[in-house]
FIDREN-883350 format. One record per residue (C-alpha): residue number from 1; residue in one letter; chain; x, y, z. Coordinates in pm, 1 decimal. Layout:
N
R    nr   rest   kette          u          v          w
R   NUM      a       A          X          Y          Z
...
END
This chain:
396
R    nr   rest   kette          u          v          w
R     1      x       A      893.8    -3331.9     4770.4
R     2      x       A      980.4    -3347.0     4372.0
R     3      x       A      837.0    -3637.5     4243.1
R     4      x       A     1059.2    -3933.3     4045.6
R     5      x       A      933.8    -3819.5     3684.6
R     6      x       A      962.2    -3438.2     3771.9
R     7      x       A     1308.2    -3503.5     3908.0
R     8      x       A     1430.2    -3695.9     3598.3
R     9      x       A     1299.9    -3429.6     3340.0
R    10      x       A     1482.2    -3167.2     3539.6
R    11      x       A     1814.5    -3400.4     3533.2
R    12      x       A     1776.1    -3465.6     3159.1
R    13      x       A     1707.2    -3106.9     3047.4
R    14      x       A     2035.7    -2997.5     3254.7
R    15      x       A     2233.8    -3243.7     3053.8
R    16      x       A     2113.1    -3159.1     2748.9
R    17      x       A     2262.4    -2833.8     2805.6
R    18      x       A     2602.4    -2964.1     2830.0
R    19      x       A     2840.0    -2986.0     2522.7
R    20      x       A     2934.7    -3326.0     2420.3
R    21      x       A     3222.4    -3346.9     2117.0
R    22      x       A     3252.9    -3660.2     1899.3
R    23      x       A     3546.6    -3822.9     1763.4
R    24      x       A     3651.7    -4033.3     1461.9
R    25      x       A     3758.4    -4382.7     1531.9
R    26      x       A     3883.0    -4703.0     1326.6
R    27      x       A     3555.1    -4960.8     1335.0
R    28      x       A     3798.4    -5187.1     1513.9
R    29      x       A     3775.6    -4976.0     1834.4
R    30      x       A     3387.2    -4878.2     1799.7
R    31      x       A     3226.2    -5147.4     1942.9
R    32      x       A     3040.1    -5005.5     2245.2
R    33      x       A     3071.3    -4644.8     2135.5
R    34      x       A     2767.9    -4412.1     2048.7
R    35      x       A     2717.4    -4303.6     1666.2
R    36      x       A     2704.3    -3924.7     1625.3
R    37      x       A     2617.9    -3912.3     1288.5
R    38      x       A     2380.9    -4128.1      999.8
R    39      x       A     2526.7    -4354.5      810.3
R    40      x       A     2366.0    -4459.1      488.5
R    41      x       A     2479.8    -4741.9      270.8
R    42      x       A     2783.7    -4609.9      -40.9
R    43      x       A     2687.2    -4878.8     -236.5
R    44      x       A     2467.2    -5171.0     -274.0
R    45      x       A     2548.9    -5516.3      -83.8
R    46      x       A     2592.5    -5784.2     -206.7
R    47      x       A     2763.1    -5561.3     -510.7
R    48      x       A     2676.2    -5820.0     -770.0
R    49      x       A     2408.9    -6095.3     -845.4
R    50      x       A     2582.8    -6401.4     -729.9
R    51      x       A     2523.0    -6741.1     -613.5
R    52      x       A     2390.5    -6856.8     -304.3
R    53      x       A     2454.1    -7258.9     -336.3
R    54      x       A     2760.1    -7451.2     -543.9
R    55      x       A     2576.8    -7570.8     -837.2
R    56      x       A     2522.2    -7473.6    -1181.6
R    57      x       A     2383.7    -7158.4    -1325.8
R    58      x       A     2157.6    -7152.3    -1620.7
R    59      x       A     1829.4    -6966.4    -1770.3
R    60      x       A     1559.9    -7104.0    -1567.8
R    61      x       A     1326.7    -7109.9    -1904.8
R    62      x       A     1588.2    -7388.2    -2037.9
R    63      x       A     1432.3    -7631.1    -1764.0
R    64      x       A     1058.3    -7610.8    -1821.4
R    65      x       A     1058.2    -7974.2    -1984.7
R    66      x       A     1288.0    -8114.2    -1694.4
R    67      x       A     1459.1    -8338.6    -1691.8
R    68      x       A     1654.1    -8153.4    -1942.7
R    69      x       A     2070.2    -8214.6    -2050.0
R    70      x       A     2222.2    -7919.5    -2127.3
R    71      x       A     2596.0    -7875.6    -2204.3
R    72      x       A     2789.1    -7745.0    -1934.2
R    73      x       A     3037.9    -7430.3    -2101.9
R    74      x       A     3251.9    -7387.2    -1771.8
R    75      x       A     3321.8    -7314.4    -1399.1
R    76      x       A     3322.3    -7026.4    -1217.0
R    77      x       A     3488.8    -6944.3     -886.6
R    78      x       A     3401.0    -6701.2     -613.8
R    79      x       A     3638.7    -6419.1     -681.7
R    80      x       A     3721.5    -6513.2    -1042.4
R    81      x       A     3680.0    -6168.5    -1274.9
R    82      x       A     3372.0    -6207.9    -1469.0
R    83      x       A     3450.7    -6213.9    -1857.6
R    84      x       A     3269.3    -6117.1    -2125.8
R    85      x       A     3251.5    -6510.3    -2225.3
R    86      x       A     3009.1    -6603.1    -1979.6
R    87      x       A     2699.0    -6541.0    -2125.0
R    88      x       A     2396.1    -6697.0    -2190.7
R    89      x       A     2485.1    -7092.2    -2134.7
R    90      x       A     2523.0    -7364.4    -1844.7
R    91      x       A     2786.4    -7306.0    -1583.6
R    92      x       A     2912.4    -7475.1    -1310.5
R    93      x       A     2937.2    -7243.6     -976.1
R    94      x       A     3035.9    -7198.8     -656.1
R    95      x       A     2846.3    -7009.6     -403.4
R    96      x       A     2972.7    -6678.5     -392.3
R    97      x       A     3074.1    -6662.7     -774.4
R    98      x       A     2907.1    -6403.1     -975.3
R    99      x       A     2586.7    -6508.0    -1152.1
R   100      x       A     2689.9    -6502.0    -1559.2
R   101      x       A     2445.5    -6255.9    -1753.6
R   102      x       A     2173.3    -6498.8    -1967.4
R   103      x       A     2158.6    -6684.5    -1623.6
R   104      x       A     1887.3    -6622.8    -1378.5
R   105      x       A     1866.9    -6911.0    -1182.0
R   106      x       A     2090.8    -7160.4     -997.4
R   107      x       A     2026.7    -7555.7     -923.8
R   108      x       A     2174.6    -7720.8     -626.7
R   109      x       A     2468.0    -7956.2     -707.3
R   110      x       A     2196.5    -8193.7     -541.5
R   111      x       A     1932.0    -8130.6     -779.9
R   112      x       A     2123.5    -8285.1    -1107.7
R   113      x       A     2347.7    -8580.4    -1257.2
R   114      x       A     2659.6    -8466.5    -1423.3
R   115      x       A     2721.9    -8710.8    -1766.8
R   116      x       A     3021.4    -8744.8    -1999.7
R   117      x       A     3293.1    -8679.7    -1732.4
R   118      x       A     3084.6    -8371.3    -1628.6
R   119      x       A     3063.8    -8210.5    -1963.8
R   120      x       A     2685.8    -8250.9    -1972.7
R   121      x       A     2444.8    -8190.9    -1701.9
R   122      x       A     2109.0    -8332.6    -1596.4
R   123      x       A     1842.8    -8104.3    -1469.8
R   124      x       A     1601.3    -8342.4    -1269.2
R   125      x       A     1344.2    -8059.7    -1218.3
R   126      x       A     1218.7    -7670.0    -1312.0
R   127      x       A     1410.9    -7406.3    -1201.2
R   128      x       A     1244.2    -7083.8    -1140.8
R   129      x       A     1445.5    -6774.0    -1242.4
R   130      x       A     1543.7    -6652.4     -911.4
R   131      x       A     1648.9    -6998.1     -727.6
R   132      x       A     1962.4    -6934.8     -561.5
R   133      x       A     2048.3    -6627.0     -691.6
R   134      x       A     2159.0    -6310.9     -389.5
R   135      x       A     2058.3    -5969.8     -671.7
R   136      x       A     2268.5    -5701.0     -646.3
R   137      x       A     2160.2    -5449.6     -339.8
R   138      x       A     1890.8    -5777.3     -220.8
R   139      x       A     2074.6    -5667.1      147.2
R   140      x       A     2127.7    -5320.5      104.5
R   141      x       A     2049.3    -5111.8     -162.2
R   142      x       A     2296.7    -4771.4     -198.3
R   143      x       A     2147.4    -4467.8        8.9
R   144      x       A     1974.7    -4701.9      292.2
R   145      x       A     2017.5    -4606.7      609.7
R   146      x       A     2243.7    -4799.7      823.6
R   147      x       A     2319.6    -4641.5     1150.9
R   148      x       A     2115.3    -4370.2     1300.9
R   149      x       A     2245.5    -4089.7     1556.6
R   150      x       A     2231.5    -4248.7     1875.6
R   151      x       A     2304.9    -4613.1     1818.0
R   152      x       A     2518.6    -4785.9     2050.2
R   153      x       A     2745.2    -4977.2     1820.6
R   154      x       A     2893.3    -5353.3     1884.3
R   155      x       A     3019.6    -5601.8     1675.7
R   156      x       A     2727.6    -5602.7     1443.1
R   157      x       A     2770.3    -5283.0     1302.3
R   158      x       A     3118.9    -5309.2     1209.6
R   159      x       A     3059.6    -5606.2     1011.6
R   160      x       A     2817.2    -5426.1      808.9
R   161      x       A     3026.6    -5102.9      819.1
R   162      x       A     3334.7    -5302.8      689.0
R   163      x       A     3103.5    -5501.7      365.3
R   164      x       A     3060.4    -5154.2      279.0
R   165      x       A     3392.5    -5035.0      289.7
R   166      x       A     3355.2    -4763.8      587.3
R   167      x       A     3658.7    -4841.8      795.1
R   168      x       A     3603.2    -4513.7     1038.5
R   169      x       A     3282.6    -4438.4     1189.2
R   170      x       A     3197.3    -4070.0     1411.8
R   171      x       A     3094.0    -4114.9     1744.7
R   172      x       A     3034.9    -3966.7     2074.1
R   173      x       A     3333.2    -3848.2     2302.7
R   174      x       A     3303.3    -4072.5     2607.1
R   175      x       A     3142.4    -3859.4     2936.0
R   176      x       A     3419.6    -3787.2     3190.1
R   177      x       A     3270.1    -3902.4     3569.4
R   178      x       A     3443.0    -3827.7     3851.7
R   179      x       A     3357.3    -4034.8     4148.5
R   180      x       A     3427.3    -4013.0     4530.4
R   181      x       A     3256.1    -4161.0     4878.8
R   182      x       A     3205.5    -3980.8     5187.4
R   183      x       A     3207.6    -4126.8     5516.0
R   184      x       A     3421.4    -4104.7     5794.2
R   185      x       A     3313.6    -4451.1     5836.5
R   186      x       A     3450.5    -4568.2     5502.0
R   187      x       A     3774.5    -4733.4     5482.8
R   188      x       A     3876.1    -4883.9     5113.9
R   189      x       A     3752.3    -5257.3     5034.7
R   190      x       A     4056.0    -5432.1     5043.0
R   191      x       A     4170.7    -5295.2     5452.8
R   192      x       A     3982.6    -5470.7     5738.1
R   193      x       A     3722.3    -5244.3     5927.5
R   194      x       A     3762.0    -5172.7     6272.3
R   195      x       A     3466.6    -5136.0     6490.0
R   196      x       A     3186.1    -4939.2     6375.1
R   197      x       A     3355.5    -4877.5     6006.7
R   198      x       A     3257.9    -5035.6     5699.7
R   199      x       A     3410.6    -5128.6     5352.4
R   200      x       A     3276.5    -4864.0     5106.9
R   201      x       A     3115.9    -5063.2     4834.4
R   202      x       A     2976.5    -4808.1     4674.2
R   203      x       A     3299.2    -4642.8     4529.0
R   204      x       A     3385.9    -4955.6     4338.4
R   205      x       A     3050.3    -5022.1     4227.4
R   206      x       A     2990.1    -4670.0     4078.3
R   207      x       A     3325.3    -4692.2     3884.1
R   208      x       A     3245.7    -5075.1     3730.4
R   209      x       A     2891.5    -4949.2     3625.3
R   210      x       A     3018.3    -4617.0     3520.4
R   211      x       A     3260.8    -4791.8     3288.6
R   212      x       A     3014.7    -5052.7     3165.8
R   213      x       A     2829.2    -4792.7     3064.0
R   214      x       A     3080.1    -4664.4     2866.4
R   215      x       A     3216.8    -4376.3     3055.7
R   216      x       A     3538.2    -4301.5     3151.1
R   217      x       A     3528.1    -4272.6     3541.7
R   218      x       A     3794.6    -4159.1     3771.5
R   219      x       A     3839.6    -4228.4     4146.8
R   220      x       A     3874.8    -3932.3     4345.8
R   221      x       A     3883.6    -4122.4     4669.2
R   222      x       A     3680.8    -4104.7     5033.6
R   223      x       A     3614.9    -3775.2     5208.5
R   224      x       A     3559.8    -3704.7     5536.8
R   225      x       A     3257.5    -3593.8     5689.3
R   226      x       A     3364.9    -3252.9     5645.6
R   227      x       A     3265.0    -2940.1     5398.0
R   228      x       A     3641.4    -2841.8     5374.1
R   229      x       A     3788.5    -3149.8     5240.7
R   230      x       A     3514.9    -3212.5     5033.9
R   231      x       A     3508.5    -2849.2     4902.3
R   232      x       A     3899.1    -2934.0     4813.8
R   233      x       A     3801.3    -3268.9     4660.7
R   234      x       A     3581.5    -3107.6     4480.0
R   235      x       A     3776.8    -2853.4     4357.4
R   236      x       A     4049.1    -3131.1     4212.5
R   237      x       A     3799.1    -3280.8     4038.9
R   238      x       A     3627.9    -3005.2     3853.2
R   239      x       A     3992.1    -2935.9     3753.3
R   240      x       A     3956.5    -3237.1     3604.1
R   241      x       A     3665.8    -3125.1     3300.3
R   242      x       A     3443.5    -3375.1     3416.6
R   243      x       A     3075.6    -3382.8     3246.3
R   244      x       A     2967.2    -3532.7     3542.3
R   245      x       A     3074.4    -3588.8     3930.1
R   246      x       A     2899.6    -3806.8     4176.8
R   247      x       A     2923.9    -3866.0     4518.0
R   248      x       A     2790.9    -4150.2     4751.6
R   249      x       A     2649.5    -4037.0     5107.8
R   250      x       A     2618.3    -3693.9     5336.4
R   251      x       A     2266.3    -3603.3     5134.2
R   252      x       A     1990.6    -3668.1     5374.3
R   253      x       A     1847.8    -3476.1     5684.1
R   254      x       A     2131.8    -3543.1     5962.2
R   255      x       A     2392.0    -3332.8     6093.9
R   256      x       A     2641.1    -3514.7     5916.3
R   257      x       A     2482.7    -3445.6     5595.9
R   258      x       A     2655.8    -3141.0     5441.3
R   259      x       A     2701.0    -3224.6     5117.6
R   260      x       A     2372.3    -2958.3     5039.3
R   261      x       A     2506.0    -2720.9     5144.3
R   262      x       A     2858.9    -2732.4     5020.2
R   263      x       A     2747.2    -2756.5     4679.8
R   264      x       A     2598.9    -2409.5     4726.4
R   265      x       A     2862.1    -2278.3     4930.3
R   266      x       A     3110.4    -2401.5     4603.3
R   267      x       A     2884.2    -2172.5     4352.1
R   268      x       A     2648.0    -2444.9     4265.8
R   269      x       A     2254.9    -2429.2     4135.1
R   270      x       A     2035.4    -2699.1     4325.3
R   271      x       A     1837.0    -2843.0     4106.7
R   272      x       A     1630.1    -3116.1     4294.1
R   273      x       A     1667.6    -3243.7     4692.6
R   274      x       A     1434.3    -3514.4     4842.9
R   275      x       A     1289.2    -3750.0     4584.0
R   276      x       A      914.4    -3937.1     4653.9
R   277      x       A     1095.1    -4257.8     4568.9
R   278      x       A     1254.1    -4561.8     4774.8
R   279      x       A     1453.0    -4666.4     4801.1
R   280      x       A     1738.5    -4342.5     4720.8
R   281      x       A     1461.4    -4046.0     4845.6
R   282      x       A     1783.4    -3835.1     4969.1
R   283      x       A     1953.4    -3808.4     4617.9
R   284      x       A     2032.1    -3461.2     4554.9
R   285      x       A     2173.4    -3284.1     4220.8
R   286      x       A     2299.4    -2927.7     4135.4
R   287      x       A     2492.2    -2741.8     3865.5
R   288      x       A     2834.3    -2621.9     3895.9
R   289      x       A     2905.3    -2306.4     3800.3
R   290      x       A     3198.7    -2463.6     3546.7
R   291      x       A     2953.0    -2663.0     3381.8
R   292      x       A     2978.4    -3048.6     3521.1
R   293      x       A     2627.3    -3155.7     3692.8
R   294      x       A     2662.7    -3300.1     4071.6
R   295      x       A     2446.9    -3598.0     4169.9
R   296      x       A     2467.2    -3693.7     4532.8
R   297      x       A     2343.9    -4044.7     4560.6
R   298      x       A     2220.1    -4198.0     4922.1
R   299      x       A     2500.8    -4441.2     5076.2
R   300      x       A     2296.6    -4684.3     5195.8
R   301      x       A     2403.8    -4945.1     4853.3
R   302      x       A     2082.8    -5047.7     4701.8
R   303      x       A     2027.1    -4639.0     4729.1
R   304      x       A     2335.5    -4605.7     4509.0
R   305      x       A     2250.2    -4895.6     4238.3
R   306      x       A     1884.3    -4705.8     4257.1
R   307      x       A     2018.9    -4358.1     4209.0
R   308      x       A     2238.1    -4479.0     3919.0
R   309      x       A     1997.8    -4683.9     3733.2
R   310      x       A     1710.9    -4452.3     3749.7
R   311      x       A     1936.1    -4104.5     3758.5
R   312      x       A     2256.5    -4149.2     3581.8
R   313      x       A     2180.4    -4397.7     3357.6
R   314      x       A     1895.9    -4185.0     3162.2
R   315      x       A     2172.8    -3874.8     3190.8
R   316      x       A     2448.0    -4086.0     3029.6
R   317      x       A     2167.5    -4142.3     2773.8
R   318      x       A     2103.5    -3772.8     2688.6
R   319      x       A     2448.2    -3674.8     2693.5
R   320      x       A     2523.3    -3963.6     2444.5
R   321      x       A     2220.2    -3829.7     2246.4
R   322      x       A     2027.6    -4143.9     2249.6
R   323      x       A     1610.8    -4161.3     2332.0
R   324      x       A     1467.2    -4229.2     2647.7
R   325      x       A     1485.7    -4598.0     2774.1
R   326      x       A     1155.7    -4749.9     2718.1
R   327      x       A     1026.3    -5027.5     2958.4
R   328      x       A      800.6    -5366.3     2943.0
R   329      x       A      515.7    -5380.5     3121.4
R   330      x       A      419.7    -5657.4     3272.3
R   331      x       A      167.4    -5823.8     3542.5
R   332      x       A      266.0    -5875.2     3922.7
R   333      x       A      291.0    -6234.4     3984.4
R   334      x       A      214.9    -6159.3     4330.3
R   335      x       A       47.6    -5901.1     4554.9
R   336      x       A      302.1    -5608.0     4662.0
R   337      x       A      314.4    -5339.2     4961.6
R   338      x       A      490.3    -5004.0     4922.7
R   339      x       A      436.2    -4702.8     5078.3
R   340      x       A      172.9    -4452.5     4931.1
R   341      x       A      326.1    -4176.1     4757.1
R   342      x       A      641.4    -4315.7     4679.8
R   343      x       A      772.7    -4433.8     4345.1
R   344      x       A      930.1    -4786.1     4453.6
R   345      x       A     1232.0    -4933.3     4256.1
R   346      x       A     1187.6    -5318.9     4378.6
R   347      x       A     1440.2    -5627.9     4252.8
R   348      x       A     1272.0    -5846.1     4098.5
R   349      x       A     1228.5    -6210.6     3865.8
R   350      x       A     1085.4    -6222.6     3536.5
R   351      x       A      851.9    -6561.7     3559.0
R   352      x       A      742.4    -6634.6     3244.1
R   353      x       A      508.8    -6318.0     3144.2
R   354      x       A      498.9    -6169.4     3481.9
R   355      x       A      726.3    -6050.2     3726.3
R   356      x       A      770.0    -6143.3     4069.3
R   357      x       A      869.8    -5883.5     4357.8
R   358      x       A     1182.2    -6042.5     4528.7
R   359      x       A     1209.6    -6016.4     4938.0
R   360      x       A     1472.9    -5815.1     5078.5
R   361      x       A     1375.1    -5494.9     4978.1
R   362      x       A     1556.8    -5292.1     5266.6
R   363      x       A     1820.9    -5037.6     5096.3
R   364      x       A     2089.2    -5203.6     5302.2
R   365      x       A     2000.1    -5555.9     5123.4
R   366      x       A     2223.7    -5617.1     4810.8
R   367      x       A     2220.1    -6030.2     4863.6
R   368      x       A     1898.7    -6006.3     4669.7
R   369      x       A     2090.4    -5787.1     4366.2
R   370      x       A     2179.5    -6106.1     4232.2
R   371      x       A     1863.2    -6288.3     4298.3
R   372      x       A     1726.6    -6030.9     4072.6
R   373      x       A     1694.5    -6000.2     3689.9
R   374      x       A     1503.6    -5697.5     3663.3
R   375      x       A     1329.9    -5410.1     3845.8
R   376      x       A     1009.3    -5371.0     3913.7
R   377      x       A      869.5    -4987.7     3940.3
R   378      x       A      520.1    -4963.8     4094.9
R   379      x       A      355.2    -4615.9     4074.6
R   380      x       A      318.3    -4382.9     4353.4
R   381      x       A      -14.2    -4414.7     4425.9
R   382      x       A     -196.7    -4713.9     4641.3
R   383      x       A        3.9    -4872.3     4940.7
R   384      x       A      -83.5    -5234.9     4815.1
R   385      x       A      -53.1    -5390.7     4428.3
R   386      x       A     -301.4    -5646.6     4371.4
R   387      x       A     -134.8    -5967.8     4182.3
R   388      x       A     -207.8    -5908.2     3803.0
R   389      x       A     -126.5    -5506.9     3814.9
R   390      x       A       48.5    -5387.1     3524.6
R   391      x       A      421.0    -5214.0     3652.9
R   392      x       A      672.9    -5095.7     3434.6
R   393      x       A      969.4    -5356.6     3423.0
R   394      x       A     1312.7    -5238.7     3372.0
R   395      x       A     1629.5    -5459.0     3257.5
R   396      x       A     1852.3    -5472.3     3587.3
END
């Protein structure tokens, strides 16, 4: 049986092999989107010294024997045009204005008394040159990297994108996903199952995280347990250029489970069956021959969520061309039992600066999904974690 990190590295290197485009976009519409290219800063920010407080601007030297009165030669305005009259002198200013040349320093409206009808000003105590004063390229100077290749932009970014004046930015084409269920069980969440049929979950799930995720997802609907109309689902969806299709169910050991060998029987590569992990051991992935890779995910639900979190997820990641996720690691709060040999994926509760392994572990348990806050993932080896055993700790 391929083990979980075997299994991933296989998945990854196969979708670093596919071909993902990029696209230009207004900043408006980024948010959410993946960077394909560096950005570096055109220009300086802030693009000119300028004041951080309404107050007055002077020459700090001028206040050495504070208090001082010194004649005040004007106001200035954020967004007035600087003029070649404000030089060396005493000015009042508002935060924002630009900082007159001669000045190097600004003192708080709080720190003086204004005199004759606010013609003369007070200085209670030294300035230091400096005080109050945002320099030219203090936030970022010109050439400074900004965004890096891989970034997952939000709102963040596009504020400092727009202060510099980049109003489109180059990202990643989103990854095409088609998604269907199989199950002759399966009848769509909203009808009411008749006797020994169930609501498929998993179809609806796959397509919210999918999307979350920032893919673009398409429903391709429930098959039945049957290689021909799942060969012909199949077949619509490839015509579909997806970078990725994924299926929920027919991937263990039963007689029902087909989906194998269909996969080979439609022309494509197997690249992993069986993984040492619970819960989602079944999952299964291949290699079409038109490019898009296949993940089979287990149908039991918390197999699915699994499958996706620990599969999909980190593919998503390489096709986006960001780095590997990278995990806390933390202490067990309490003692855990898993079986030996088997990577375990276990819901869990951060508590304080440990983690605590939540009951209801069973694949068919997804009560406890939001219970949990994290994942837990204790190493193959051992069938019991002592209390205070480091595990990697994933967000959930």
């Amino acid at each position: 049986m391929t083990t979980y990190a075997e299994a991933l590295s296989i998945l990854c290197d196969a979708a670093s092999q596919l071909s993902i485009g990029a696209e230009i976009l207004p900043i408006s519409q980024a948010a959410g989107r993946v960077a394909a290219d560096r950005i570096a800063s055109p220009e300086p920010l802030p693009l000119f010294n300028n004041s951080a407080m309404d107050g007055f601007a002077l020459k700090a030297a001028g206040t050495k024997r504070a208090p001082v009165r010194l004649p005040v030669q004007g106001s200035i305005a954020a967004g007035d045009v600087f003029s070649a009259g404000h030089g060396a002198g005493t000015y009042e200013i508002m935060t924002g204005a630009p900082i007159p040349e001669g000045c190097d320093a600004v003192v708080p409206i709080e720190g003086v008394n204004l005199l004759d009808a606010g013609r003369t000003l007070e200085v209670l105590e030294p300035a230091k040159a400096g005080d109050y004063v945002r320099l030219k390229g203090s936030d970022l100077p010109a050439g400074a990297p900004v965004i890096e290749p891989g970034t997952m932009l939000d709102e963040r970014h596009v504020l400092v994108l727009a202060s510099l004046g980049i109003t489109q930015v180059k990202v990643r084409r989103k990854i095409k996903a088609a998604v269907f269920s199989t199950g002759k069980e399966l009848v769509p969440a909203q009808d009411q199952p008749k006797p020994g049929q169930v609501r498929n979950a998993t179809g609806p799930y796959l397509l919210a995280a999918l999307t979350r995720a920032g893919a673009q997802a398409s429903w391709q609907g429930i098959s039945e347990d049957h290689s021909e109309r799942f060969l012909e689902r199949l077949g619509r969806a490839v015509k579909e250029n997806p970078d990725l299709i994924v299926s929920t169910g027919a991937v263990s050991m039963g007689r029902h489970d087909f989906i194998p060998s269909a996969v080979a029987q439609a022309g494509g590569r197997t690249l992993f069956h069986r993984v040492a992990m619970r819960p989602g051991k079944p999952i299964f992935a291949a290699r079409l021959p038109d490019g898009p890779l296949f993940i089979g995910l287990p149908g039991n639900p918390v197999s699915t969520v699994v499958a996706l979190r620990f599969f999909i997820t980190a593919v998503l990641r390489v096709l986006q061309g960001q780095g590997p996720e990278k995990p806390r690691v933390l202490p067990l709060a309490q003692a855990a039992a898993k079986p030996e040999g088997m990577r375990c994926f276990y819901k869990a509760r951060l508590k304080k600066d440990e983690v605590l392994v939540l009951t209801g572990q069973a694949s068919f348990q997804i009560k406890p999904l939001l219970d949990a806050d994290c994942w837990a993932v204790l190493p193959e080896a051992g069938s019991m974690l002592k209390a205070g055993s480091l595990v990697e700790v994933f967000a959930i």
